[in-house]
C-alpha positions, 0 to 999 in steps of 0.5 A: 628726219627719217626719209632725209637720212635715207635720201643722204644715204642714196645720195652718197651710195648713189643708188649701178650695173655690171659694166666695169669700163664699159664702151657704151657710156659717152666721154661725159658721164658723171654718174653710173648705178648697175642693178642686178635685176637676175640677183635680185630676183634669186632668194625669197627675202630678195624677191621679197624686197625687190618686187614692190620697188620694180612695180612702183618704178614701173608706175612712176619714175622708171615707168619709161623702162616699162614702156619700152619693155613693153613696146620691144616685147620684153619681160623685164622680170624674166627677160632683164639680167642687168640695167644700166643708168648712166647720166652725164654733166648738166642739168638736162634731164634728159641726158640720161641713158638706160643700158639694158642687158638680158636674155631676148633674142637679138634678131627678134628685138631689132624687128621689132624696133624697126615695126615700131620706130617712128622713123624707118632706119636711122634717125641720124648717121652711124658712119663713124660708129663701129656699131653698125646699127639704126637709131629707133625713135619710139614714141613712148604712150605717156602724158608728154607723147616723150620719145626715146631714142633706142640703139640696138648694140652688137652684143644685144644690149639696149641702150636708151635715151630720150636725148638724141644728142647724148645717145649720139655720143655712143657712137664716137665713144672709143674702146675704153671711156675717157672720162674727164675726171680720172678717179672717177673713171677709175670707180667706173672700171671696178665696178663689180658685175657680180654684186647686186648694185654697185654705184660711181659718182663723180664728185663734181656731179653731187648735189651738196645741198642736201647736206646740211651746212657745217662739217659734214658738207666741208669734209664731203665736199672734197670728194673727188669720187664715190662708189659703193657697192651692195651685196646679199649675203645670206640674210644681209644686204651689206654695203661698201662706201669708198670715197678718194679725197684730195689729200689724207688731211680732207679723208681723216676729216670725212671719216669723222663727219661720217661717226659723227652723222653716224653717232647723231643719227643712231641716238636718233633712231633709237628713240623712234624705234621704241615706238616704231618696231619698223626702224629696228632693222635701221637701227642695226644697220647704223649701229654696225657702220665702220668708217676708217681712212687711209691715205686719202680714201674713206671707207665705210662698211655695213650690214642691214639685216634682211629679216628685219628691214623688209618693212623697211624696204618696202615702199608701201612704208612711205605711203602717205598715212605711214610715214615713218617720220614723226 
């Protein structure tokens, strides 16, 4: 139960990274989360957090970062300021693309690109492109031999997809995206690139399955966009949700499935927390949720203290012999 509050969570706060409006991501993207890799790292509780989900991704999920880091010869802990995960519309798993921002040297990285890349120069035309740089093929060192496609960005950024073709559409994106959906262009250009992680969803683009049938997914359902935000304060992650529904009626609706699942999910979590002190930090997290509506936005604010929920946090938590659920 646990575990599938924390996936709704994600779900609806999609787990972004410093790009506001940014032209590198193609006409299609659906979906952006900004990570503030250099903040992340600033404060003990933070490093502390922090430090088992960077190693865990590097072994699973995110381990084609690490070995793209590892193939350009950057550190991603000391070299990475911010990360970029943008994907677009469709079920193509590969439609994905990592930007990546830091503080290596320009000249050092294309070199290396170019020593490294399968084939020398570019792998398709840049002639309509304003970034006048090749497309590297790197063949990552991995089960499946996969090969990512790495365009080295006039400002020093690496942007990386194991799509061709969706890396392709950076080089005819204009000036400023023009996103099919318009709220969600909107999120995309607020996003915050001073907070820890800030996230845009285009409604379209959500799994509603992973709500269960009733209300809950009704109400959500009408969303035409979410972003959210985290931001360390002190001894606290706190988070923002804003959710743009079609109309005033459909927001008020929200707001309520939201202290609805709220209310459910604290009465919940109370009871395990008696026996598992590892849910306390939870448990006041949900008791500091406060949803309100105007117009036809939601917003949903709470704090998750630090000192609490390291535990929590920790993927260690999930391994298999210490599940949290029951």
């Amino acid at each position: 139960m646990i575990r599938t509050l924390l996936m709704m969570g994600f779900m609806i706060m999609p787990a972004g990274i410093v790009v506001g409006q940014d032209r590198l991501l193609p006409g299609d993207t659906c979906f952006v989360l900004n990570l503030n890799i250099k903040l992340a790292l600033q404060s003990k509780e933070l490093r502390e957090m922090a430090l088992p989900w960077l190693d865990g991704a590097a072994k699973g999920n995110g381990q084609h970062l690490a070995q793209l880091a590892g193939v350009i010869g950057i550190d991603p802990l000391r070299d990475l300021s911010t990360i970029t995960l943008a994907s677009g519309s469709g079920q193509d798993g590969e439609k994905v693309m990592l930007i990546l921002r830091g503080t290596w040297n320009r000249e050092s990285v294309a070199r290396r690109l170019q020593d490294k890349s399968v084939q020398k120069g570019s792998g398709f035309s840049l002639s309509p492109s304003n970034l006048e740089q090749p497309v590297y093929q790197l063949k990552l060192n991995n089960r499946n031999q996969a090969q990512m496609h790495v365009l080295l960005g006039g400002d020093g950024a690496i942007i990386a997809s194991l799509s061709q073709d969706y890396l392709a559409q950076v080089l005819k994106t204009s000036p400023r995206p023009n996103f099919s959906n318009k709220v969600f262009q909107q999120m995309v250009g607020d996003l915050d690139r001073n907070a820890l992680v800030t996230a845009a969803v285009a409604g379209d683009a959500i799994d509603w399955k992973m709500i269960p049938e009733g209300s809950a997914r009704d109400a959500f359902k009408a969303m035409r966009g979410i972003m959210g935000r985290v931001d360390a304060s002190g001894s606290e992650l706190k988070f923002q949700l804003s959710l743009e529904s079609d109309n005033a009626e459909s927001a008020a609706m929200t707001r309520q499935a939201l202290e609805d699942i709220t209310g459910q999910s604290l009465g919940y979590v109370e009871g395990l927390a008696r026996n598992k002190p590892v849910l306390k930090g939870l448990q006041t997290a949900i008791k500091s949720v406060k949803a309100e509506s105007k117009g036809a936005q939601v917003h949903l604010r709470a704090s998750l203290p630090l000192a609490e929920s390291l535990g929590l946090l920790n993927p260690a938590t999930y391994q298999q012999g210490k599940n949290i659920d029951p």
